[in-house]
py3Dmol code that shows the C-alpha trace and the ligand (Angstrom):
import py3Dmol

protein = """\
ATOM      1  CA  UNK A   1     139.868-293.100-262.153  1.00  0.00           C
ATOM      2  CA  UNK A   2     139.008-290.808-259.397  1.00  0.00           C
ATOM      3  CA  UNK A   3     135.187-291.489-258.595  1.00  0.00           C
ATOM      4  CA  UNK A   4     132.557-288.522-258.556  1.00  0.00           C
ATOM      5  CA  UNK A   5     132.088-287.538-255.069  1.00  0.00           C
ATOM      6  CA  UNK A   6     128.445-286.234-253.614  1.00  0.00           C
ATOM      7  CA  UNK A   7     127.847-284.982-250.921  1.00  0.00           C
ATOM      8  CA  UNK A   8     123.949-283.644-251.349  1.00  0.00           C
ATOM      9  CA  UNK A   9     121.312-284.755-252.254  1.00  0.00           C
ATOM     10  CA  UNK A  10     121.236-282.676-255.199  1.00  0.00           C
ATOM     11  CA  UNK A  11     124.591-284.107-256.332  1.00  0.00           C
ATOM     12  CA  UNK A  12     123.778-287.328-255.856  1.00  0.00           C
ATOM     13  CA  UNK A  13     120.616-287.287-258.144  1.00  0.00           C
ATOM     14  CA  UNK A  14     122.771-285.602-260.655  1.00  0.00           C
ATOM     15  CA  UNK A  15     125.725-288.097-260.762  1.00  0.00           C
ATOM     16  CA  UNK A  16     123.408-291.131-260.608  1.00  0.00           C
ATOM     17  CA  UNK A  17     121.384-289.690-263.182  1.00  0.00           C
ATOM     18  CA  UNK A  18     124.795-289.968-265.622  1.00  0.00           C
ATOM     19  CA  UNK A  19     125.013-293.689-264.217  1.00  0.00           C
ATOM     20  CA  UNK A  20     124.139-296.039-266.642  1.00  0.00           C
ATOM     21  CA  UNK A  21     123.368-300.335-266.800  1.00  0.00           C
ATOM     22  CA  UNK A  22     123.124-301.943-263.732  1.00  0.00           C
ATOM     23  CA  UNK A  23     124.192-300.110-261.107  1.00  0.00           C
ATOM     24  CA  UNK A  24     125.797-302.042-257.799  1.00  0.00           C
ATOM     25  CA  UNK A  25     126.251-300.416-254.503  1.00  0.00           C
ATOM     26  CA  UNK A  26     128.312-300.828-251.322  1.00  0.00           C
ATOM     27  CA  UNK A  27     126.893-299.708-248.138  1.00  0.00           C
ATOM     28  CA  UNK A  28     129.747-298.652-245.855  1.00  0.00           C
ATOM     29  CA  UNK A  29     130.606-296.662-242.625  1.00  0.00           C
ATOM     30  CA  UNK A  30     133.935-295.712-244.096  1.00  0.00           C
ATOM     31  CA  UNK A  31     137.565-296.862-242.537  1.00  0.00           C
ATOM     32  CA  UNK A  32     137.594-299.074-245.604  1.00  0.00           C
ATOM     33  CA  UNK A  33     140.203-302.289-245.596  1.00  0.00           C
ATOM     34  CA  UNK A  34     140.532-305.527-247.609  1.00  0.00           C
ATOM     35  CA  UNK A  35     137.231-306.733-246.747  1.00  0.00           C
ATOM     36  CA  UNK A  36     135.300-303.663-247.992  1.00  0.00           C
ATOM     37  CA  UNK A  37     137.589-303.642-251.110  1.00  0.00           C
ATOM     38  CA  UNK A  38     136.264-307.618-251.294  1.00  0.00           C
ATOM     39  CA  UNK A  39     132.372-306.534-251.567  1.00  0.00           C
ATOM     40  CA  UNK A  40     133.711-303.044-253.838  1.00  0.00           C
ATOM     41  CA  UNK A  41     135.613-306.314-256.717  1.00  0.00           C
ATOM     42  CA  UNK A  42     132.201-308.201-255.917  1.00  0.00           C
ATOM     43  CA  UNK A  43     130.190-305.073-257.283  1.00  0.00           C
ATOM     44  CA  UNK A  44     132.295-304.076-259.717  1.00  0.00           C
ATOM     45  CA  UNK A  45     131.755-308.007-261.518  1.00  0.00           C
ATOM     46  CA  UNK A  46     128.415-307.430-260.996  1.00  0.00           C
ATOM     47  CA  UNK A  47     127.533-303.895-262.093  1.00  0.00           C
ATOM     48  CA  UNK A  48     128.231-301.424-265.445  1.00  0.00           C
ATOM     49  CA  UNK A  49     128.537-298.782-262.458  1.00  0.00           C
ATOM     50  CA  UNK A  50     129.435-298.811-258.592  1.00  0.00           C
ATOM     51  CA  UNK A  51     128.320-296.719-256.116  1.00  0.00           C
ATOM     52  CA  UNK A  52     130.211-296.797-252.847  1.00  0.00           C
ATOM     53  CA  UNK A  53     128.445-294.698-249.353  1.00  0.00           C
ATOM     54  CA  UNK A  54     130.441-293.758-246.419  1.00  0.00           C
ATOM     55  CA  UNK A  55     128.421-292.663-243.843  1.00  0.00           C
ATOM     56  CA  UNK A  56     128.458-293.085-240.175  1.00  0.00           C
ATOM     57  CA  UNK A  57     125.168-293.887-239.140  1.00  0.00           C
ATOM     58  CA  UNK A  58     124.396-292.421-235.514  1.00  0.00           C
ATOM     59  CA  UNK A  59     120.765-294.416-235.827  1.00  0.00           C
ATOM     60  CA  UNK A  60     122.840-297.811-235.214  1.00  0.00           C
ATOM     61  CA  UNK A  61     124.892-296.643-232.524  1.00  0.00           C
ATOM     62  CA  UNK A  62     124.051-297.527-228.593  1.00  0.00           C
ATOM     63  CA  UNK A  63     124.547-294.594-226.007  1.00  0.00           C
ATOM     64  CA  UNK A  64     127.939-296.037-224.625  1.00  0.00           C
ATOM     65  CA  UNK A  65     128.758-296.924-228.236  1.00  0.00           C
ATOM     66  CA  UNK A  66     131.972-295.735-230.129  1.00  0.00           C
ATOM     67  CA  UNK A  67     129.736-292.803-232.461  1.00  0.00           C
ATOM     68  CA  UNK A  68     132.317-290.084-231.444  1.00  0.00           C
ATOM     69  CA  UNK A  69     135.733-292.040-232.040  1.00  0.00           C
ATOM     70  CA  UNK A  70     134.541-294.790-234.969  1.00  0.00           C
ATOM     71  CA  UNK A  71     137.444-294.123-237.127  1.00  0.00           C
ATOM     72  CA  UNK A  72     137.116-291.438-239.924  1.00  0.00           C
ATOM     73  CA  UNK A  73     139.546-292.059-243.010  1.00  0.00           C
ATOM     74  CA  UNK A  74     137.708-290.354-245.704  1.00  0.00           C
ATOM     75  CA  UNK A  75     141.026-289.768-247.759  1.00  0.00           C
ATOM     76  CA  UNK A  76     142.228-292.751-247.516  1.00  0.00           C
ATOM     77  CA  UNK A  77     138.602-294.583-248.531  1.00  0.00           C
ATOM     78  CA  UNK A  78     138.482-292.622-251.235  1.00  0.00           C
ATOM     79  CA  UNK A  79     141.981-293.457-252.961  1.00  0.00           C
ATOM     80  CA  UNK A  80     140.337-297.338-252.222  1.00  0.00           C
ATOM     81  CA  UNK A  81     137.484-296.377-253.746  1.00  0.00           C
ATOM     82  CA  UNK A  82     139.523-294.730-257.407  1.00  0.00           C
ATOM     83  CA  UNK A  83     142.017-297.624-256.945  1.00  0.00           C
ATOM     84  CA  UNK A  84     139.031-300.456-257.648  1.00  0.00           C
ATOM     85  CA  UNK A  85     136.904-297.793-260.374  1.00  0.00           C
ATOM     86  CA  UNK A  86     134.009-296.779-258.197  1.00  0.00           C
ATOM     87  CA  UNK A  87     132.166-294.045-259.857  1.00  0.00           C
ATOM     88  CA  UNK A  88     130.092-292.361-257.610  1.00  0.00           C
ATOM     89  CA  UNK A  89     130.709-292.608-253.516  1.00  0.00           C
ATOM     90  CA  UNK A  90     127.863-291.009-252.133  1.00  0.00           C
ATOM     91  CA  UNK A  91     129.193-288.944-248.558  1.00  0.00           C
ATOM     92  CA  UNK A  92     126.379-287.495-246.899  1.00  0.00           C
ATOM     93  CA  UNK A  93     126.555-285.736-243.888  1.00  0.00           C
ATOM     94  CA  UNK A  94     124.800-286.308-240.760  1.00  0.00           C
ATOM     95  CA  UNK A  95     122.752-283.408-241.479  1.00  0.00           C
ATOM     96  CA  UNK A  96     122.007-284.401-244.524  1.00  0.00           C
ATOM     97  CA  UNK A  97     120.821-287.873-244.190  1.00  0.00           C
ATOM     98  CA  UNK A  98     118.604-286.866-241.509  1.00  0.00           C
ATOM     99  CA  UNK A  99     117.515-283.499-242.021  1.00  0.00           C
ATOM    100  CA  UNK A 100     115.090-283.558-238.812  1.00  0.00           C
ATOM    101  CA  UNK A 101     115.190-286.347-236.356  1.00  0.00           C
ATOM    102  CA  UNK A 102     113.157-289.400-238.096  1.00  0.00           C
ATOM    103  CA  UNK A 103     110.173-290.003-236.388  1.00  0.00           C
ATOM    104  CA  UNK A 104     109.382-292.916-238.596  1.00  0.00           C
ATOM    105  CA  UNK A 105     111.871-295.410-238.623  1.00  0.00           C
ATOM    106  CA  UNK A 106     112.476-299.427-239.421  1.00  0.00           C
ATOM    107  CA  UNK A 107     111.832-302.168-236.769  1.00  0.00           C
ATOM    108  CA  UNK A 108     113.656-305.042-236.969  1.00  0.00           C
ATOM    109  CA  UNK A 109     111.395-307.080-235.330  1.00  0.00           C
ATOM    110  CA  UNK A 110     112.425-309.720-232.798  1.00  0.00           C
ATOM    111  CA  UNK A 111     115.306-310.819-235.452  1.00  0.00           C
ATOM    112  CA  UNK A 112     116.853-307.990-234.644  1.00  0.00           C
ATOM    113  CA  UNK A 113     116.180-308.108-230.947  1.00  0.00           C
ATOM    114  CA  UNK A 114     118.132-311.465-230.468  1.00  0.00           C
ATOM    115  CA  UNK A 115     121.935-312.570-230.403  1.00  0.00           C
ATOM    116  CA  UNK A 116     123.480-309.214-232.015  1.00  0.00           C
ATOM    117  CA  UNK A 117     120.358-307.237-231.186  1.00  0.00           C
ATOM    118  CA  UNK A 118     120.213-308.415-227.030  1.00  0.00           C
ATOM    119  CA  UNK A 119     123.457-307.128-226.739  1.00  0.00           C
ATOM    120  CA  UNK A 120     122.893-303.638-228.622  1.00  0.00           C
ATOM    121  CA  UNK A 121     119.329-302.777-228.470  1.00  0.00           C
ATOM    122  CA  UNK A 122     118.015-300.507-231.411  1.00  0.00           C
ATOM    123  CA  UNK A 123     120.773-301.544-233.182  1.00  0.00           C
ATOM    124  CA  UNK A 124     119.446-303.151-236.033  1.00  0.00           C
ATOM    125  CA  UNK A 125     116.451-300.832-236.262  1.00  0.00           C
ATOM    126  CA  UNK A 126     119.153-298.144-236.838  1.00  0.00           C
ATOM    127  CA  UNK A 127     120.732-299.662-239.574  1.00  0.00           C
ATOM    128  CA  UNK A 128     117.948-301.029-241.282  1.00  0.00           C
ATOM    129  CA  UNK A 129     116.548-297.532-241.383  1.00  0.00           C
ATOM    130  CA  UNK A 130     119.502-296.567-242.727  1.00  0.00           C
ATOM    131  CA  UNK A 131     119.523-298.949-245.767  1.00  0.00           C
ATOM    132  CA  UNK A 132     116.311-298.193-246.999  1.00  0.00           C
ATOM    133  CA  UNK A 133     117.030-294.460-246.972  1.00  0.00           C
ATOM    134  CA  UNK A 134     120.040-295.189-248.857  1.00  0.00           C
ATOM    135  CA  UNK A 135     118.288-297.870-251.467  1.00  0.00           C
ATOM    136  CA  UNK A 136     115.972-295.005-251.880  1.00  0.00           C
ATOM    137  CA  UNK A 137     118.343-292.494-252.484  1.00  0.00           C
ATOM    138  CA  UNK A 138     120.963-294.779-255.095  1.00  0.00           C
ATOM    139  CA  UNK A 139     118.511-296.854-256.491  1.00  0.00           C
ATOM    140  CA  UNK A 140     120.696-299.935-257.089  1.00  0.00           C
ATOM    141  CA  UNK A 141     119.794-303.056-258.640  1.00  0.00           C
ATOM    142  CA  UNK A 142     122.107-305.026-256.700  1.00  0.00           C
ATOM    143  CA  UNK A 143     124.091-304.623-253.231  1.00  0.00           C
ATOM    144  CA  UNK A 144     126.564-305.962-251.609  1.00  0.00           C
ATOM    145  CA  UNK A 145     127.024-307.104-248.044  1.00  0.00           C
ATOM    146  CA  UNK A 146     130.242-308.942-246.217  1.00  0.00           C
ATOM    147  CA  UNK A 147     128.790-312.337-244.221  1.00  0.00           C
ATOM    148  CA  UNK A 148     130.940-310.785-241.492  1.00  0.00           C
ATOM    149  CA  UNK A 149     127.894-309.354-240.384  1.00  0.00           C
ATOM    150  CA  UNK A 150     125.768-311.991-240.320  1.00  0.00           C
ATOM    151  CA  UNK A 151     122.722-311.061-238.545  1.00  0.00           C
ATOM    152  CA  UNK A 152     122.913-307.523-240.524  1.00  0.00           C
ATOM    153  CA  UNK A 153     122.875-309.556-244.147  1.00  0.00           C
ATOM    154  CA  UNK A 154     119.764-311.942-242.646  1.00  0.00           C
ATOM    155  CA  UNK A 155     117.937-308.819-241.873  1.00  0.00           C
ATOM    156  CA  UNK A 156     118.385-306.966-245.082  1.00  0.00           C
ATOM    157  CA  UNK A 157     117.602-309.637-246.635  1.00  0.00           C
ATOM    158  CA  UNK A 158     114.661-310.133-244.954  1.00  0.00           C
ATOM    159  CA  UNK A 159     114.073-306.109-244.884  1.00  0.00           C
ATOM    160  CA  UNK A 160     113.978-306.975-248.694  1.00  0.00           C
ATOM    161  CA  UNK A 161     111.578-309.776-248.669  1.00  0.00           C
ATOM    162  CA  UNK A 162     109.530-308.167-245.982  1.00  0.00           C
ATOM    163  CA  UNK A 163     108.899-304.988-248.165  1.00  0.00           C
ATOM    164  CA  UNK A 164     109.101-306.213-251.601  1.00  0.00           C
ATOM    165  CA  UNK A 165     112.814-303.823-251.598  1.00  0.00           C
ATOM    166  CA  UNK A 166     113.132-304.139-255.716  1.00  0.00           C
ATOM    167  CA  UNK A 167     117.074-304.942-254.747  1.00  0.00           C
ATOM    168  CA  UNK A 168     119.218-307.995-255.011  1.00  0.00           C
ATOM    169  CA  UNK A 169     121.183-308.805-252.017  1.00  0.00           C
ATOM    170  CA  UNK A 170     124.751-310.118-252.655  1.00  0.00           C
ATOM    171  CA  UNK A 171     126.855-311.638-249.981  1.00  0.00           C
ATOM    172  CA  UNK A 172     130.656-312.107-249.902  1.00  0.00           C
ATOM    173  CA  UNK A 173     132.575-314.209-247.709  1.00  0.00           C
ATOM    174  CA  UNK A 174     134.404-312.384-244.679  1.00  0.00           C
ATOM    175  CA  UNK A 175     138.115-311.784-245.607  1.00  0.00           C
ATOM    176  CA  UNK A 176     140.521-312.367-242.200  1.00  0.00           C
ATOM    177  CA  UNK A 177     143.960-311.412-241.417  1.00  0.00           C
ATOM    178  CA  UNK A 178     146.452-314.363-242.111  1.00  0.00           C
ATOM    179  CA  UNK A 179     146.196-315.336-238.230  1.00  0.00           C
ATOM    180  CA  UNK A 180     142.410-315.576-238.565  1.00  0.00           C
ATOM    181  CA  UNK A 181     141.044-312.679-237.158  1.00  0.00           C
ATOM    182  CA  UNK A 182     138.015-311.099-239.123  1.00  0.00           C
ATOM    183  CA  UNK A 183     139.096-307.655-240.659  1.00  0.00           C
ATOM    184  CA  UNK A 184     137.075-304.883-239.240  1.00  0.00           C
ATOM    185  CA  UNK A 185     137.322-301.406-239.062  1.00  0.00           C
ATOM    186  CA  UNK A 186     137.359-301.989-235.020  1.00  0.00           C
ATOM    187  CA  UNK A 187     140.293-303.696-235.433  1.00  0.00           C
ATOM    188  CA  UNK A 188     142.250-300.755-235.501  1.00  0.00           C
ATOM    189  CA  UNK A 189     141.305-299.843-232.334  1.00  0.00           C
ATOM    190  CA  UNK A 190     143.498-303.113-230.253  1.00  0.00           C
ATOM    191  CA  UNK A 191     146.308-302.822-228.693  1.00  0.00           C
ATOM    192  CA  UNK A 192     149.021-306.018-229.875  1.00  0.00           C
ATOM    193  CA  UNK A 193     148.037-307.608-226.481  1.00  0.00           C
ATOM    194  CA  UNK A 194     144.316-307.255-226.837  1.00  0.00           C
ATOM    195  CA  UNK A 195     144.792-308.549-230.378  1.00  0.00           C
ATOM    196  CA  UNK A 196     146.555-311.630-229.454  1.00  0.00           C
ATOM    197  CA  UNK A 197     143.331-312.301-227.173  1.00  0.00           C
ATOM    198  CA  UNK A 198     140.595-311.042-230.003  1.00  0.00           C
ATOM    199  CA  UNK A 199     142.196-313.981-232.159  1.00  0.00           C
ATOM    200  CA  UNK A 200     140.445-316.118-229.793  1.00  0.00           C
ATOM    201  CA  UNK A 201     137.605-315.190-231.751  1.00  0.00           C
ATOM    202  CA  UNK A 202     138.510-316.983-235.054  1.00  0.00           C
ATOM    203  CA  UNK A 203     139.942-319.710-232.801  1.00  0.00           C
ATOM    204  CA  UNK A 204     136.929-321.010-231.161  1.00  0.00           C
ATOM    205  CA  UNK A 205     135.030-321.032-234.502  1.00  0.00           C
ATOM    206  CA  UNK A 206     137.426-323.283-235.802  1.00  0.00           C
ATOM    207  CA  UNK A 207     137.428-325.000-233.089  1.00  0.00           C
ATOM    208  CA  UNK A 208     133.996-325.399-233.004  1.00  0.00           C
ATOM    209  CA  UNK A 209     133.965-326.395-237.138  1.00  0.00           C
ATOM    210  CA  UNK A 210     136.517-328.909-236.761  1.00  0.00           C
ATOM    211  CA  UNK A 211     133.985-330.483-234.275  1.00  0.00           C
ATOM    212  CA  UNK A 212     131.188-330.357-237.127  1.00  0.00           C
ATOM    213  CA  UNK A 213     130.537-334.295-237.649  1.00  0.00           C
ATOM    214  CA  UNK A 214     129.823-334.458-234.019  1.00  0.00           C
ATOM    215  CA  UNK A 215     126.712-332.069-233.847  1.00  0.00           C
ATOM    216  CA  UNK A 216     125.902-328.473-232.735  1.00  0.00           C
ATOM    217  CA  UNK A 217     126.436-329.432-228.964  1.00  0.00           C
ATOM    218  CA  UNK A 218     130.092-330.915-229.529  1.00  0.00           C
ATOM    219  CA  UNK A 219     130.500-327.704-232.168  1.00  0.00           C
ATOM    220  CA  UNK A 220     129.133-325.206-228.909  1.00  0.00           C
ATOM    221  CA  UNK A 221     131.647-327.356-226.389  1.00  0.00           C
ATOM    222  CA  UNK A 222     134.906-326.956-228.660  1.00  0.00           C
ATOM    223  CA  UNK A 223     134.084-323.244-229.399  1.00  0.00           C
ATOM    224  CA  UNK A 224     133.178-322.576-226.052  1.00  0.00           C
ATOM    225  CA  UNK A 225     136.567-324.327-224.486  1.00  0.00           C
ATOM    226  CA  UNK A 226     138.550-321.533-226.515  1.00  0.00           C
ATOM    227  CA  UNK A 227     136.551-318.931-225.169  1.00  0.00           C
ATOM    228  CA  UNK A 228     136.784-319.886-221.899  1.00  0.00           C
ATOM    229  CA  UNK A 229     141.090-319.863-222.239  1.00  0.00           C
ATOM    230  CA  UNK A 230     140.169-316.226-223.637  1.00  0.00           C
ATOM    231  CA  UNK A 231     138.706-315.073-220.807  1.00  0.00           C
ATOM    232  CA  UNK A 232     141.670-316.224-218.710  1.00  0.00           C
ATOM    233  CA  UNK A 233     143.828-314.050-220.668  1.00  0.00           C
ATOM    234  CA  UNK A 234     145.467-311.110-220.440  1.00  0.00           C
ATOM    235  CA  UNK A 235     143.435-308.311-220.871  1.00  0.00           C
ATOM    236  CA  UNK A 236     140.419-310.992-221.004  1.00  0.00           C
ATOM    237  CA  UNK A 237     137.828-311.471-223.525  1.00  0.00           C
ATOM    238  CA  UNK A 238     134.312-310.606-222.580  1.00  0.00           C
ATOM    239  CA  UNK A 239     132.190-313.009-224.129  1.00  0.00           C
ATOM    240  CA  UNK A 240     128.869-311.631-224.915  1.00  0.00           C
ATOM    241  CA  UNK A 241     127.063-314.158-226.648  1.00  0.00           C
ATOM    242  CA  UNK A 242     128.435-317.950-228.477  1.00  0.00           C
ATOM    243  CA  UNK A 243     125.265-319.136-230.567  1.00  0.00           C
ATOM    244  CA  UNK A 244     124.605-321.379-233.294  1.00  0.00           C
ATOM    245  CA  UNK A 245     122.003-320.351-235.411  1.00  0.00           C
ATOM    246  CA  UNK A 246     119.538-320.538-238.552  1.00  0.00           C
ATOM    247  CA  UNK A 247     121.503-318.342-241.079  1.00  0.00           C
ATOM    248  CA  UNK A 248     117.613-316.917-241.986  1.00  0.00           C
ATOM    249  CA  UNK A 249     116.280-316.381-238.937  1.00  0.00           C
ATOM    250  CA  UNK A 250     119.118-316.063-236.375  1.00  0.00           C
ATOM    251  CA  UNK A 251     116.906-318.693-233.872  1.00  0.00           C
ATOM    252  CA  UNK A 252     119.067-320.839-231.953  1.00  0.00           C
ATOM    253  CA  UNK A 253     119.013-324.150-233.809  1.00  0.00           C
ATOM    254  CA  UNK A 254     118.450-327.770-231.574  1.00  0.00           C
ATOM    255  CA  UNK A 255     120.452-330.153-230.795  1.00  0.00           C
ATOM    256  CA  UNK A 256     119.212-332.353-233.713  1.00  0.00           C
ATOM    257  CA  UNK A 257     119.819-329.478-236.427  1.00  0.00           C
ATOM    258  CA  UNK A 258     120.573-330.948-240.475  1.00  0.00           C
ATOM    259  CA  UNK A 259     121.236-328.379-242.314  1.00  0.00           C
ATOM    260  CA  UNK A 260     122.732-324.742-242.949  1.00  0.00           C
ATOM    261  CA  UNK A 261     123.714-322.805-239.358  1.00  0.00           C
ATOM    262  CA  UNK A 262     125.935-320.356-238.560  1.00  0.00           C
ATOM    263  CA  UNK A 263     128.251-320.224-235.748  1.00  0.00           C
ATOM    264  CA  UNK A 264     128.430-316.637-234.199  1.00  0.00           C
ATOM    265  CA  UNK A 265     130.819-315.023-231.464  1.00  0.00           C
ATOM    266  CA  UNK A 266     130.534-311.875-230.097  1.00  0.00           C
ATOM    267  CA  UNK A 267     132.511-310.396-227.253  1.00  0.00           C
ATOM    268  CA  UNK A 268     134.359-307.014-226.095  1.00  0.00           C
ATOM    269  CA  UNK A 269     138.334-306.780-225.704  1.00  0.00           C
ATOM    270  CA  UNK A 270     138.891-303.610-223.526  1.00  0.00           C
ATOM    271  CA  UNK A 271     136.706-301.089-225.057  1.00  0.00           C
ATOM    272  CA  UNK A 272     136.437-303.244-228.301  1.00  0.00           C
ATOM    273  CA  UNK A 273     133.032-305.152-229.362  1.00  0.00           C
ATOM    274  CA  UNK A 274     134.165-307.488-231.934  1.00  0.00           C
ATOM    275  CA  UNK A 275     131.730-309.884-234.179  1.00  0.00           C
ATOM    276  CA  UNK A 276     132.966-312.976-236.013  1.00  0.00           C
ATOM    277  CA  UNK A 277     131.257-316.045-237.474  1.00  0.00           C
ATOM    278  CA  UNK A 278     131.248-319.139-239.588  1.00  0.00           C
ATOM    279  CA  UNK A 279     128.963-320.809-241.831  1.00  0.00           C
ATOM    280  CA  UNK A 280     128.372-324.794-241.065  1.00  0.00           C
ATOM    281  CA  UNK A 281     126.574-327.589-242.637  1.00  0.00           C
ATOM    282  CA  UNK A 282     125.075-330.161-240.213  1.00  0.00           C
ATOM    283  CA  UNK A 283     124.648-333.854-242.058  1.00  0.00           C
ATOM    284  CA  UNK A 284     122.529-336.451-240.526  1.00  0.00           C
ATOM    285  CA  UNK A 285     123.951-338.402-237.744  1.00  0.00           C
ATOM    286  CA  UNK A 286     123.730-341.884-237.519  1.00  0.00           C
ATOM    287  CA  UNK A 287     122.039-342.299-233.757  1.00  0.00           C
TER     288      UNK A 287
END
"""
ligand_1 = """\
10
PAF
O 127.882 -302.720 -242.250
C 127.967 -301.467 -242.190
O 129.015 -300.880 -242.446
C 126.744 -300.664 -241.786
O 125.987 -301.335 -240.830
C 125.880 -300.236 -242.975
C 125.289 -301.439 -243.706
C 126.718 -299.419 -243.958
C 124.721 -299.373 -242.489
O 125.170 -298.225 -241.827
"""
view = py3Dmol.view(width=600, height=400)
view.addModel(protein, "pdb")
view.setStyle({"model": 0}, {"cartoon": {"style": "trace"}})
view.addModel(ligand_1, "xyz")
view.setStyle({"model": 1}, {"stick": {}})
view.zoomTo()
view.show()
């Protein structure tokens, strides 16, 4: 089924207008691959409709960011998009998501100043800004997010909360390659010897997992030991940030955490930012 494609406004309100039962949507910047096709099979269980957006969103992007060369497959995401029975992928352009620059935007608050947000300031501000416009403009009853993106799923879920955003938040486990390395649409961009160092990534967080039983300091030591190889390789990782956090707040958690955290990684391989993360469970530790 080849899904209705709209590209204004106009068309937009028409095809969702034809939608009917629950509708669930999947926010995307496009490049789709397994893991977006993940959060499209999500959706589809849990709507009577899917809407799909592809839109690169130059609110979230830094000044030395990758805005000009993020990869552009429309094609491609939209034979993904008929292959899983999306109906409707909403495609605006730039022009006409925002018409005139937005003077009123989102702020993310100090959640979305820390960990993702120190390294790439505005960041989050841009992309919950983004959301909203696009909850407002598909009206879903349910999206879907990838836990890839940690921080971005804590914020719009807390965007939601925040606002009293009449939308249920959905989030699907990150899909990796079978060596471990999280599937983004980044990923395209390495080189084979940059990718053999990004997998130090995925490494470290299961190095740091395996280490679980110990506490968050022996789970930061064993992660932090792989990154520290990756930064001796060749071309080196660039570790921006290793953190373990609260999964609703994204506040580094103590030493004596029980409970839910998340491990996150962040670093840059060449001209590459790359995110990846785990979910832990801390017990309590006999002292
Ligand atoms: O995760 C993404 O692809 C983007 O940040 C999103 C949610 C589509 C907003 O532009």
């Amino acid at each position: 089924m080849t899904p209705v494609i709209a590209r204004t406004r106009e068309e937009l309100a028409a095809a969702r207008a034809r939608l009917r039962g629950t509708v669930a949507f999947v926010p995307t910047m496009g490049a789709l691959h397994a893991g977006h096709r993940s959060l499209i099979r999500r959706a589809r269980e849990l709507g009577d409709a899917v809407v799909v957006s592809i839109f690169v969103n130059p609110l979230q992007f830094g000044p030395n960011e990758d805005l000009d060369r993020y990869p552009r497959t429309f094609d491609d995401d939209v034979a993904m998009c008929a292959a899983e029975g999306v109906d409707l992928v909403w495609a605006p352009t730039p022009e006409v998501m925002y018409p005139v620059d937005p003077q009123v935007r989102l702020s993310s608050g100090r959640m979305g100043a820390i960990v993702e947000g120190a390294a790439r300031p505005g960041h989050f501000d841009g992309v919950l800004t983004v959301v909203m416009k696009l909850f407002h403009q598909v009206r879903p009853d349910v999206a879907v997010f990838g836990a890839k993106d940690a921080q971005q799923l804590a914020l719009v879920r807390r965007m939601v909360a925040d606002l009293d955003v009449p939308v249920r938040i959905e989030a699907v486990p990150t899909v990796r390659e079978p060596d471990g390395l999280a599937l983004s649409s980044r990923n395209r961009y390495l080189s084979d010897a940059e990718r053999a160092t990004a997998r130090h990534l995925s490494r470290a967080l299961r190095a740091g997992a395996e280490r679980v039983a110990d506490g968050p300091a022996a789970v930061l030591e064993a992660a932090r030991a792989v990154l520290d190889e990756a930064t001796r390789a060749d071309p080196p990782l660039h570790v921006d940030y290793l953190v373990l956090v609260d999964p609703a707040t994204f506040e580094e958690v103590g030493r004596d955490h029980v409970g839910e955290a998340v491990l996150a990684v962040a670093g840059k391989v060449g001209t590459t930012h790359l995110i990846d993360n785990t979910p832990l469970r801390f017990g309590p530790r006999e002292s």
